[in-house]
C-alpha positions as a Python dict, from the first residue, in 0.01 Angstrom:
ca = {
    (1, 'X'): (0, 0, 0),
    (2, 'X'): (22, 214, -315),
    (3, 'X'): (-41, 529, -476),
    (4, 'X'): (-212, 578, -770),
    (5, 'X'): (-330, 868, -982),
    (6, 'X'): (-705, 818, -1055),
    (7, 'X'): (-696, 832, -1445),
    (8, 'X'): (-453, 551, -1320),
    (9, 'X'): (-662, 347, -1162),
    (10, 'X'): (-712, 11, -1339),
    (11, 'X'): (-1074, -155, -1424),
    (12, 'X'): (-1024, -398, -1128),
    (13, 'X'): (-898, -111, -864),
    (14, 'X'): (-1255, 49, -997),
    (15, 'X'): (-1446, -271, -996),
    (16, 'X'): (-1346, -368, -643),
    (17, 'X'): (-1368, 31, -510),
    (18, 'X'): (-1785, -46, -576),
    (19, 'X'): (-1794, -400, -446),
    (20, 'X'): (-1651, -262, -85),
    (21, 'X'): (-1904, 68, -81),
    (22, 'X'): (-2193, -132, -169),
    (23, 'X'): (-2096, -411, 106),
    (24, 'X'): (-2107, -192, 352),
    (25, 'X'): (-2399, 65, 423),
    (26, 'X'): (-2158, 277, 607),
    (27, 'X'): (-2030, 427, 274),
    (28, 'X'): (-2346, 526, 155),
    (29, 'X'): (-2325, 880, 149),
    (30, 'X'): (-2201, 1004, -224),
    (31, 'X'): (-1907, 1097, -83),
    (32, 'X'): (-1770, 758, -107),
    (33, 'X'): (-1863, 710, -440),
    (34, 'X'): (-1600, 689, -720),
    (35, 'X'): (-1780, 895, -909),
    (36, 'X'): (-1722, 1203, -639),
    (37, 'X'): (-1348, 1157, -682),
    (38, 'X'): (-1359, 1138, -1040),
    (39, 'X'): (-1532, 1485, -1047),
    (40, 'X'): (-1302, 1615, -797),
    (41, 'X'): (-1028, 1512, -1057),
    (42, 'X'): (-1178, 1644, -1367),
    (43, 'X'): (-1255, 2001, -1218),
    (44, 'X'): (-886, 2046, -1232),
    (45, 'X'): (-768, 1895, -825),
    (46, 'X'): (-605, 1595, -913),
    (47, 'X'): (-704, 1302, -695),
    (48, 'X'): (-475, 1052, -573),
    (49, 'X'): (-597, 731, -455),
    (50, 'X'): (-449, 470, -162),
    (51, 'X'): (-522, 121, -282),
    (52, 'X'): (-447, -167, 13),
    (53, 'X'): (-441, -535, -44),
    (54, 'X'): (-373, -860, 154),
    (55, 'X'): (-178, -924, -131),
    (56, 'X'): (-427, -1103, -345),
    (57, 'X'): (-704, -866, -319),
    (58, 'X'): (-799, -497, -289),
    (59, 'X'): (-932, -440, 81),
    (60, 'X'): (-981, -47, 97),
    (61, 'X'): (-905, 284, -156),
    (62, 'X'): (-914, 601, -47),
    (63, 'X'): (-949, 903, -226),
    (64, 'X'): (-709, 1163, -148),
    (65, 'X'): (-543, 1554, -248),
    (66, 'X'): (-210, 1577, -168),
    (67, 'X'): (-62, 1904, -98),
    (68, 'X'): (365, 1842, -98),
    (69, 'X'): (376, 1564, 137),
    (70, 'X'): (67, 1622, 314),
    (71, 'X'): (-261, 1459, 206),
    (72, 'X'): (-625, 1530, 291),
    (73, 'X'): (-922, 1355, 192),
    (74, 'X'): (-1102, 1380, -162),
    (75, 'X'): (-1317, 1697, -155),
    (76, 'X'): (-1108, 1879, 54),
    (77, 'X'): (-1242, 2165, 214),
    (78, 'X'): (-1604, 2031, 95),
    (79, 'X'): (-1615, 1696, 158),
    (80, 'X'): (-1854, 1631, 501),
    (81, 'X'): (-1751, 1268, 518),
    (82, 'X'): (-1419, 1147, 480),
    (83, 'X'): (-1244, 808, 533),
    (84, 'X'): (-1117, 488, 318),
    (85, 'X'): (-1372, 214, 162),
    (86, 'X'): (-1250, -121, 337),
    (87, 'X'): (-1331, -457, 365),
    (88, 'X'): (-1572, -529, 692),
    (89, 'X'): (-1327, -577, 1007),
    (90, 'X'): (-1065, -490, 746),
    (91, 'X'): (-815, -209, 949),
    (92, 'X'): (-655, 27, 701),
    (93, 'X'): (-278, 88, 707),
    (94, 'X'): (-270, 417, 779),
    (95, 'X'): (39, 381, 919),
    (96, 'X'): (204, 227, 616),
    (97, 'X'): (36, 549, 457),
    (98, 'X'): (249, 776, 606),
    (99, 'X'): (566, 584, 660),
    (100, 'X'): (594, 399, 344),
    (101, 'X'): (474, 657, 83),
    (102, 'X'): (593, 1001, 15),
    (103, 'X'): (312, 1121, 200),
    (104, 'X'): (427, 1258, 551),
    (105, 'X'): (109, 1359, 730),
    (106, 'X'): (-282, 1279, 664),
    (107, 'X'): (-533, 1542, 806),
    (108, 'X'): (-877, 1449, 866),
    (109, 'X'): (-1174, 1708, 967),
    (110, 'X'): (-1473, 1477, 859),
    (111, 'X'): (-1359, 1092, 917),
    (112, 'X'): (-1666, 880, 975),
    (113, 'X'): (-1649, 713, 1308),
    (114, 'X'): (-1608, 372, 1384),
    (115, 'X'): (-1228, 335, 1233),
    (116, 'X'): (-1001, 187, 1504),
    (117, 'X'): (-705, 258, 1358),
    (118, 'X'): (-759, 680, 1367),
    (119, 'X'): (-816, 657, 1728),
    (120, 'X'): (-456, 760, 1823),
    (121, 'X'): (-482, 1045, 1583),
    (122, 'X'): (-815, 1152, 1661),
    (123, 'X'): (-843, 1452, 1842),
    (124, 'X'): (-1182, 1518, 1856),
    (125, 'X'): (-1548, 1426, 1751),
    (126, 'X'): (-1854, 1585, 1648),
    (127, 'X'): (-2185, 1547, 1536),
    (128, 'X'): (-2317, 1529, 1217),
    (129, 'X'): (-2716, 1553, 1250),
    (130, 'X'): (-2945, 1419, 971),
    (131, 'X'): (-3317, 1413, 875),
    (132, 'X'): (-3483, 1044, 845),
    (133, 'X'): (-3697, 1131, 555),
    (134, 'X'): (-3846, 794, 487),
    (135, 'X'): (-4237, 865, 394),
    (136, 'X'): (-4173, 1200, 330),
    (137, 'X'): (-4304, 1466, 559),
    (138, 'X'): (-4533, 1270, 751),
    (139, 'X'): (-4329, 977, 823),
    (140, 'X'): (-4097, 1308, 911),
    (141, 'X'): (-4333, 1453, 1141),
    (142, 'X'): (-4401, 1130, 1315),
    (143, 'X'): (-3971, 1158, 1400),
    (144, 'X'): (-3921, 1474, 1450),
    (145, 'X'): (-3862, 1675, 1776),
    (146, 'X'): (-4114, 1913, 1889),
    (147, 'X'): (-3855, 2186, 1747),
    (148, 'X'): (-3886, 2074, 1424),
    (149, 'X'): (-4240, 2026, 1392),
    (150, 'X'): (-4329, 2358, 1508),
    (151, 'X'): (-4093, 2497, 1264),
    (152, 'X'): (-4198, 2271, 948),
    (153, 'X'): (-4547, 2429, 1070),
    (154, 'X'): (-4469, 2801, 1078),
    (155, 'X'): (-4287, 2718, 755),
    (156, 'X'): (-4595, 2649, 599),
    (157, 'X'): (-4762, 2939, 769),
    (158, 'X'): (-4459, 3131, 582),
    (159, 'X'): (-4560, 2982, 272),
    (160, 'X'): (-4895, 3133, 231),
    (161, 'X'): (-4773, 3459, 346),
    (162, 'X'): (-4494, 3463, 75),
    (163, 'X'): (-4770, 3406, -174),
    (164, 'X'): (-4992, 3651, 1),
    (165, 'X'): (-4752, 3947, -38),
    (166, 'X'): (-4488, 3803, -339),
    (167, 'X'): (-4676, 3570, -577),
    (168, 'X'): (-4753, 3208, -611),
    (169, 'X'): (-4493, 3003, -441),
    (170, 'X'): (-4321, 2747, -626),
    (171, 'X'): (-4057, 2437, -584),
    (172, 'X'): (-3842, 2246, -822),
    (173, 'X'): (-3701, 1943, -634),
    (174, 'X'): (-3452, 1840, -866),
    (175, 'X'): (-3378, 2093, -1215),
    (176, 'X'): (-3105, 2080, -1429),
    (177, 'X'): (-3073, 2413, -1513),
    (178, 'X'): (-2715, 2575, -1535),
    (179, 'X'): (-2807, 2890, -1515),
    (180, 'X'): (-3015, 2819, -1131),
    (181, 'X'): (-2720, 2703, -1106),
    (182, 'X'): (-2532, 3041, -1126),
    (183, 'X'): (-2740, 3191, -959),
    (184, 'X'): (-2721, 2988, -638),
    (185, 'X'): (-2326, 3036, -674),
    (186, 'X'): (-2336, 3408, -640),
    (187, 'X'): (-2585, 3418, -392),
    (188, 'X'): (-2368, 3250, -187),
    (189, 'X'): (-2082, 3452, -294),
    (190, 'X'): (-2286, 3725, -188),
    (191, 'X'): (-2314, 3514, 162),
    (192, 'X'): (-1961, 3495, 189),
    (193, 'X'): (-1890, 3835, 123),
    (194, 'X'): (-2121, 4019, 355),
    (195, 'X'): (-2009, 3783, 597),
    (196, 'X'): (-1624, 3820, 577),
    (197, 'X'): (-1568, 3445, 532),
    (198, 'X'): (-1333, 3300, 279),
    (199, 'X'): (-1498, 3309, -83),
    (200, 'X'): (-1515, 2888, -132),
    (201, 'X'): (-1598, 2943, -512),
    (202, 'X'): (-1322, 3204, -563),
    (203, 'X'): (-1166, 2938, -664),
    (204, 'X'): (-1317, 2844, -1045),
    (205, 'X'): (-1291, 2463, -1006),
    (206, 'X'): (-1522, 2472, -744),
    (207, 'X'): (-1732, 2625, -1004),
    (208, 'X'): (-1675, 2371, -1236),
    (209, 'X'): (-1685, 2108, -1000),
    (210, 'X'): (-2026, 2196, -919),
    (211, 'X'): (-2145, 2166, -1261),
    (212, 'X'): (-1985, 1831, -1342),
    (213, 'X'): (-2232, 1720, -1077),
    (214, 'X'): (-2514, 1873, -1212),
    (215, 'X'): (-2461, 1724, -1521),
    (216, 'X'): (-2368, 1373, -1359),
    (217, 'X'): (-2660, 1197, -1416),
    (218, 'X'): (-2752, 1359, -1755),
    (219, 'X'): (-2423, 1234, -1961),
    (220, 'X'): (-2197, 981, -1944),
    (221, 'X'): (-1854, 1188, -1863),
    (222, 'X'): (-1847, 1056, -1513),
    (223, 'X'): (-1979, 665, -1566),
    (224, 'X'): (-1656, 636, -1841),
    (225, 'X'): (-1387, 759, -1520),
    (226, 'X'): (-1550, 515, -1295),
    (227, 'X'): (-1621, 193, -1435),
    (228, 'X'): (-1966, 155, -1329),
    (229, 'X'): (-2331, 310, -1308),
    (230, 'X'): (-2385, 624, -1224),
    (231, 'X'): (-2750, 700, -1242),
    (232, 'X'): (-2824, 705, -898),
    (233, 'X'): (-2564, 998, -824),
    (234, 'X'): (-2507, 1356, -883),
    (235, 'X'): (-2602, 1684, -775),
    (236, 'X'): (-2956, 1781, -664),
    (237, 'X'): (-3008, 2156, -763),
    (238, 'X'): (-3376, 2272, -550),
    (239, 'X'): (-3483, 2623, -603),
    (240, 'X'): (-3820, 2807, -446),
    (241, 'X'): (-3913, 3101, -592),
    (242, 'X'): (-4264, 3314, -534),
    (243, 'X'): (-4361, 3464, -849),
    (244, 'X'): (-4028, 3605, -1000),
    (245, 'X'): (-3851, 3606, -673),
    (246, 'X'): (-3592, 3335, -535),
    (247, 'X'): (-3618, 3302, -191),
    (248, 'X'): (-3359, 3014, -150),
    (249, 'X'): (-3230, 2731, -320),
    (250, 'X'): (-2961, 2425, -260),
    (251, 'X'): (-2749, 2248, -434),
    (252, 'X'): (-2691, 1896, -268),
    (253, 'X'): (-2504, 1564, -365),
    (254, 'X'): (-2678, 1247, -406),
    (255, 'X'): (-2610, 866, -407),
    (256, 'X'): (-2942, 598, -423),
    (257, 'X'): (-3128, 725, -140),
    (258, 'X'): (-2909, 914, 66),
    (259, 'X'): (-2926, 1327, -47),
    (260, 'X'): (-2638, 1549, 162),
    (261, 'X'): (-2732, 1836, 283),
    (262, 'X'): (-2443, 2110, 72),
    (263, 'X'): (-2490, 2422, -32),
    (264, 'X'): (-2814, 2611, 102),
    (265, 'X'): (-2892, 2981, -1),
    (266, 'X'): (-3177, 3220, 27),
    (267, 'X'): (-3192, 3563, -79),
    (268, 'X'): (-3204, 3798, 236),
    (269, 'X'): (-3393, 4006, 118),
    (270, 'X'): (-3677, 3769, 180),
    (271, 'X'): (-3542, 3673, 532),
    (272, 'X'): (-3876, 3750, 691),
    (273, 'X'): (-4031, 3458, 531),
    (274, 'X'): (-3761, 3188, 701),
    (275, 'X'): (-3669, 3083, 329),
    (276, 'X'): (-3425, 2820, 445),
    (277, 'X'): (-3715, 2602, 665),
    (278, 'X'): (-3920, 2689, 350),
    (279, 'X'): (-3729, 2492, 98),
    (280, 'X'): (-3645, 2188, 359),
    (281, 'X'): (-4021, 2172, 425),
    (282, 'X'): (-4032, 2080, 31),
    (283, 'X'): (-3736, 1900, -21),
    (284, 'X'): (-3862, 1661, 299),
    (285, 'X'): (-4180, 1654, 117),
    (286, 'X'): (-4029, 1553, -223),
    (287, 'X'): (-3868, 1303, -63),
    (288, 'X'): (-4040, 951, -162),
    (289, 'X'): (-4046, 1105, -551),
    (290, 'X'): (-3697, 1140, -489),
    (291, 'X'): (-3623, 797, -401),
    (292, 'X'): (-3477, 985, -81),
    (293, 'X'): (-3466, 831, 295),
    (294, 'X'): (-3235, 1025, 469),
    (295, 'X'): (-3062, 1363, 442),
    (296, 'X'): (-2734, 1451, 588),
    (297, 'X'): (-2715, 1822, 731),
    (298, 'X'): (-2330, 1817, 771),
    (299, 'X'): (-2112, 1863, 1083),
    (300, 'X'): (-2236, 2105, 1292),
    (301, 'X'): (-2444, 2256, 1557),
    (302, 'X'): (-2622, 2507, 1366),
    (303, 'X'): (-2963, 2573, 1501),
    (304, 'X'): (-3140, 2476, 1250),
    (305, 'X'): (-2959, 2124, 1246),
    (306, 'X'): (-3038, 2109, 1632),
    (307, 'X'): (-3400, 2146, 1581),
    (308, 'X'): (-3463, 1990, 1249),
    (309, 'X'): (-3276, 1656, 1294),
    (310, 'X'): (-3422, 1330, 1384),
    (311, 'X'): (-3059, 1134, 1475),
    (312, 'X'): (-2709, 1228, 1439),
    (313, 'X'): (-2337, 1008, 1349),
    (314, 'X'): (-2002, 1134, 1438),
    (315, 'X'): (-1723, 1282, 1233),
    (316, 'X'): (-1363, 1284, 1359),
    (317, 'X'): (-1109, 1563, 1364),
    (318, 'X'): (-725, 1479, 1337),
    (319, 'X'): (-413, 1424, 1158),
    (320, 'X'): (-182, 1119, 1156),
    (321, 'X'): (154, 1180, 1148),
    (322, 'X'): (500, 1100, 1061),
    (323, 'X'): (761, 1141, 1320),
    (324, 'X'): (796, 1172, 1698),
    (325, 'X'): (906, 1559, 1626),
    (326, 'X'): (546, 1592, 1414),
    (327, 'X'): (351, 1444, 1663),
    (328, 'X'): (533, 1599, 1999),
    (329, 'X'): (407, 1949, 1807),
    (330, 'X'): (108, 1869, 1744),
    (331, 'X'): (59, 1734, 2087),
    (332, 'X'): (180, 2029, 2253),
    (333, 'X'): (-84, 2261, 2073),
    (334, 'X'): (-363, 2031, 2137),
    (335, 'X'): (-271, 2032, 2474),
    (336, 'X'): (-233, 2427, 2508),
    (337, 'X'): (-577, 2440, 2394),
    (338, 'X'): (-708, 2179, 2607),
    (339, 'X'): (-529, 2391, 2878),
    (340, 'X'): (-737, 2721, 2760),
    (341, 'X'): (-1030, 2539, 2763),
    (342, 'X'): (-985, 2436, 3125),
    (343, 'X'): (-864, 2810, 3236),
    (344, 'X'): (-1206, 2952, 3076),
    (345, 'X'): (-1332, 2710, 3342),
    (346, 'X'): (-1125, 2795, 3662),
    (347, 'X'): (-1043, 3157, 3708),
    (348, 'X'): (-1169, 3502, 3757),
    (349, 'X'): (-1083, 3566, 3402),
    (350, 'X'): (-1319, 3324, 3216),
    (351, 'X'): (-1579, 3582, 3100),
    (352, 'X'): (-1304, 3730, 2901),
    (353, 'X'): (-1136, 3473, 2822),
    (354, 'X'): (-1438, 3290, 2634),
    (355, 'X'): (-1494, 3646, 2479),
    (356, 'X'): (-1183, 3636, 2302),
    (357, 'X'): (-1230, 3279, 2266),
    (358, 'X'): (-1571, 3278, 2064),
    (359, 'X'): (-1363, 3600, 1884),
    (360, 'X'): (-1070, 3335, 1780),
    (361, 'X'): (-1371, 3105, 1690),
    (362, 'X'): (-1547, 3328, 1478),
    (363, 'X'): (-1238, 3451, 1293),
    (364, 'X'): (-1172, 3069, 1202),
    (365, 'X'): (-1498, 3037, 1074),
    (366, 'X'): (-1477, 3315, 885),
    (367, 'X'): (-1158, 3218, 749),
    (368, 'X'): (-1240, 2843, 682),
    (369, 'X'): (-1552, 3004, 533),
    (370, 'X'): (-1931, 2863, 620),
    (371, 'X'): (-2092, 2635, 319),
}
């Protein structure tokens, strides 16, 4: 096991980091993709990466930010799937990780299931819904729950109504446009303030980060980091407007023909019109122009997940740690809370109990900030 800074990284660490993703199509969401990591880096969050061998070749990388002696995965708090590349059946040492590297803990919130060697440090698991877009909206229809078809129908419903009352209605699956761009940022700054969460682009390399993916598949910047092609990922920028007005937009992150599901926005002044179900109508529509199949909502049980998805993975939740002291803590506060969670169950005091509960809960979300 070793540490290396990404500008680091030789030609062969690169070379072999896209000969593990593209064996295996569990690392097919961009997240995975060099070419992620390498924007992560050159927004200004420098990226370390784990490199494993057998001791004649490379058998997993992963990305990772490291924080002091704690480490989190490459994207951190954005990234909705985490976890090393490796060889199929190949375990990664994450123990060696955290024993024989300066890093002292690794904390997880989006690990892809199906890794065997988090399972003593997993804590929990959730779902992570997605749309199977393949034939665009009617192979969608065909898949989808009742939910979502009535909704993808009263979304079209909407549609004519917003033209009706606002002007013609019109979509732009996939613009390059900076300044769209800017705007979808402070809309969702606006989100995040009316909402008390945590501003996630007060922060100006998120910003930039943001761009760098715009611009991925337009220069080369990103394709001389990585080693390899990079025409099938970057970010996906959608906007619907009627006549002059923007009633929501979303900037998502593609690789080949998986499109994740990032940063939605609509303008709520325009609520009435379900803006949101609006623009995921088109984008599922788009689809086969795209050369998209499938797109990832994110962890979550939003509503709108629950009734739009046609299948869902799990992510893991977690940290592995160094140290019986570490992990005795860490233990004893996931136990407290399993403890709460069982006294919200069995007394007289559970109604107010899961009050201040869902209070806690919506404080943390507030604080973590919703993308």
């Amino acid at each position: 096991m070793r540490l290396t800074g990404f500008d680091a990284l030789s030609a062969a660490d690169l070379s072999a980091w896209h000969a593990l993703r593209a064996a295996d199509a569990r690392y097919d969401s961009p997240y995975f993709h060099p070419a992620f990591a390498a924007a992560v880096h050159a927004s200004g969050r420098p990226v370390t990466v784990a490199v494993a061998s057998d001791g004649k070749q490379t058998t997993g990388v992963f990305a990772l930010q490291r924080h002091g002696s704690v480490a989190r995965p490459v994207g951190w708090p954005g990234a909705d799937f985490q976890g090393p590349v490796t060889a199929a059946g190949t375990p990664f040492p994450v123990r060696s990780l955290v024993s024989g590297t300066r890093v002292r803990a690794l904390e997880f919130d989006h690990l892809l299931d199906g890794s065997p060697e988090f399972a003593p440090w997993t804590e929990s698991r959730r779902p992570s819904p997605f749309l199977d877009v393949s034939g665009g909206l009617d192979g969608y229809l065909g898949r989808a729950s009742r939910s979502g078809r009535d909704n993808m129908s009263q979304a079209r419903r909407r549609t004519r109504k917003a033209e009706r009352t606002l002007g013609p209605v019109t979509f732009e699956a996939d613009t390059f446009a900076p300044a769209a761009l800017d705007e979808l940022i402070e809309l969702k700054r606006g989100q995040y303030a009316a909402t008390n969460a945590r501003d996630h682009f007060a922060d100006p390399s998120r910003r930039d980060l943001l761009h760098l993916l715009l611009r991925a598949r337009k220069d080369d910047t990103l394709r001389r980091h990585t080693q390899g092609d990079t025409d099938d990922f970057g970010g996906v920028l959608s906007v619907v407007r009627a006549g002059p007005h923007l009633l929501a937009a979303h900037f998502g992150l593609r690789s080949a023909g998986v499109l994740h599901w990032w940063f939605p926005v609509y303008d709520p002044a325009h609520a009435a019109y379900a803006p949101g179900w609006i623009l995921l109508r088109e984008l599922v529509a788009a689809a086969p122009e795209l050369g998209v199949t499938r797109i990832d909502l994110g962890r979550g049980e939003d509503e709108y997940k629950r009734r739009a998805k046609t299948g869902e993975t799990y992510v893991c939740q977690g940290a592995v740690l160094r140290g019986p002291v570490a992990r005795a803590v860490r233990r004893v506060r996931t136990t407290a809370a399993g403890t709460a969670r069982d006294t919200l169950r069995d007394t007289r005091l559970a109604p107010a109990l899961r009050r201040a509960r869902r209070a806690l809960e919506t404080a943390r979300q507030r604080e973590d900030g919703p993308r």
